[in-house]
N, C-alpha and C positions, 0 to 999 in steps of 0.2 A: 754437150760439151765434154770433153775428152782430157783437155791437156790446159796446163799452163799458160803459156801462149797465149788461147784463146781467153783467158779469165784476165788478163793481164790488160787485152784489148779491150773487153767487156769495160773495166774498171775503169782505164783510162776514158774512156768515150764518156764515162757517165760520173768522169771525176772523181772517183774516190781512187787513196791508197792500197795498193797490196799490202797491209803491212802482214807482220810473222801472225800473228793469230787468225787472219782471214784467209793465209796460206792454209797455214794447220787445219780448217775446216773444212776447207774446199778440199785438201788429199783426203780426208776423212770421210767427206760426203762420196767422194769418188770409190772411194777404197773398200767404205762398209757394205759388204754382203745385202742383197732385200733394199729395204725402204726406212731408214736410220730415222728415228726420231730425233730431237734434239736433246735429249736427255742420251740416247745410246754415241751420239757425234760427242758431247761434252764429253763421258766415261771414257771412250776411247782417246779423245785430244790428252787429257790430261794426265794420261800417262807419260806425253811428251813437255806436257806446260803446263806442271800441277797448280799455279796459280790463275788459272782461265775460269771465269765465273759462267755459270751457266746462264745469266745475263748473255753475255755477249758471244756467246754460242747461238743464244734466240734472234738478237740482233744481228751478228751477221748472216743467220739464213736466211733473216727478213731480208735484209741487204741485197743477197744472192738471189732470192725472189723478185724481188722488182727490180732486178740487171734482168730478169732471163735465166739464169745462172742452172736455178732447182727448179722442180712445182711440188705444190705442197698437193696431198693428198687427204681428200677427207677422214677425219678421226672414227677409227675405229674402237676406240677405249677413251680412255682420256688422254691420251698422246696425238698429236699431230704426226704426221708420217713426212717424207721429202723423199723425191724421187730426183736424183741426178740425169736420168737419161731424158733427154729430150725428144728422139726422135716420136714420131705418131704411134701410138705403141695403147693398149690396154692393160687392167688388170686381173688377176682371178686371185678373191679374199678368201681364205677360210675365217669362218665364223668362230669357232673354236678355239682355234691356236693361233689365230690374227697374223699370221704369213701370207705376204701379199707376192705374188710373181706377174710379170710382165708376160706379155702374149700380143701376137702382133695378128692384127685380121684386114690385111687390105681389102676386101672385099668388101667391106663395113664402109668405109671411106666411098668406094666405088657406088656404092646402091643412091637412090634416090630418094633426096628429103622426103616427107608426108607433105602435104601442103599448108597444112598450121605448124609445121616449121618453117617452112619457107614466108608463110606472114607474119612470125610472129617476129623478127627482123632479122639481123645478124648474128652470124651463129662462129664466135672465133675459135674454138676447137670445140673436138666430137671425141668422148670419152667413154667407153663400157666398162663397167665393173662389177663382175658377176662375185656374187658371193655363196659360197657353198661349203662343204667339205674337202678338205683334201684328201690326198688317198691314205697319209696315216691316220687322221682323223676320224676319215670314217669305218675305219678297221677295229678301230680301239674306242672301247667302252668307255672310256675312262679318260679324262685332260690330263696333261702335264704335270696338274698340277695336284693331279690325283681326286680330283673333283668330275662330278658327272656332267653331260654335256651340256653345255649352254644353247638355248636355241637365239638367233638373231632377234631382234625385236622388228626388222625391217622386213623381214621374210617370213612370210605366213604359210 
């Protein structure tokens, strides 16, 4: 989802209000670079509507979640992540510096199930999420944060 418009349709069909602060999040979610947490949507909204509680920041990306609107992406820290793009797309994580990028592989799509996917029933989307280094990460000895590297606890 892309535009206005479209979220406006979204909203309607499933009943709820556009009002000004579900505006405000949805440009935000659009707007924010990467995969915005709700805590980086809040930071940024409230420079325009310092009275926005990070409550209903959480609530209306639930909201926007179950319209279609975002998908949430599994927590790589203790934050939740949100992705605004919909289309079939992949991710690649750094472990490190927790920068997630989009990456698209039709070919993935194209291949064919294993057969204990195919019974093990329906399968409504197909998602990779490679986690690794990135290329500043793995050049530099050192985190951001001036601390030494972290290794994944998922990755052996």
């Amino acid at each position: 989802m892309k535009n206005l418009k479209e979220l406006r349709e979204i909203c309607r069909s499933q009943g709820l209000r556009l009002t000004h602060q579900r505006l405000e999040v949805f440009r935000e979610l659009l707007s924010t670079p990467g995969h915005p947490s709700a805590e980086d949507v809040c930071q940024r909204v409230r420079r325009r509507l310092p009275s926005i509680s990070l409550d209903t920041v959480y609530r209306t990306i639930y909201t926007f979640e179950r319209c279609g609107v975002v998908k949430r992406l599994s927590a790589l820290d203790e934050r939740i992540r949100f992705d605004s793009n919909l289309e079939p797309h992949h991710h690649l994580v750094c472990v490190r510096c927790r920068q997630i990028e989009d990456f698209y592989w039709p070919d993935f799509a194209a291949m064919e199930k294993p057969e204990e996917v195919e019974m093990w029933g329906e399968i409504h989307t197909e998602h990779v999420e490679l986690r690794g280094l990135c290329k500043n990460c793995r050049t530099d000895p050192v985190s951001p944060a001036g601390k030494p590297r972290r290794k994944d606890p998922l990755i052996s």
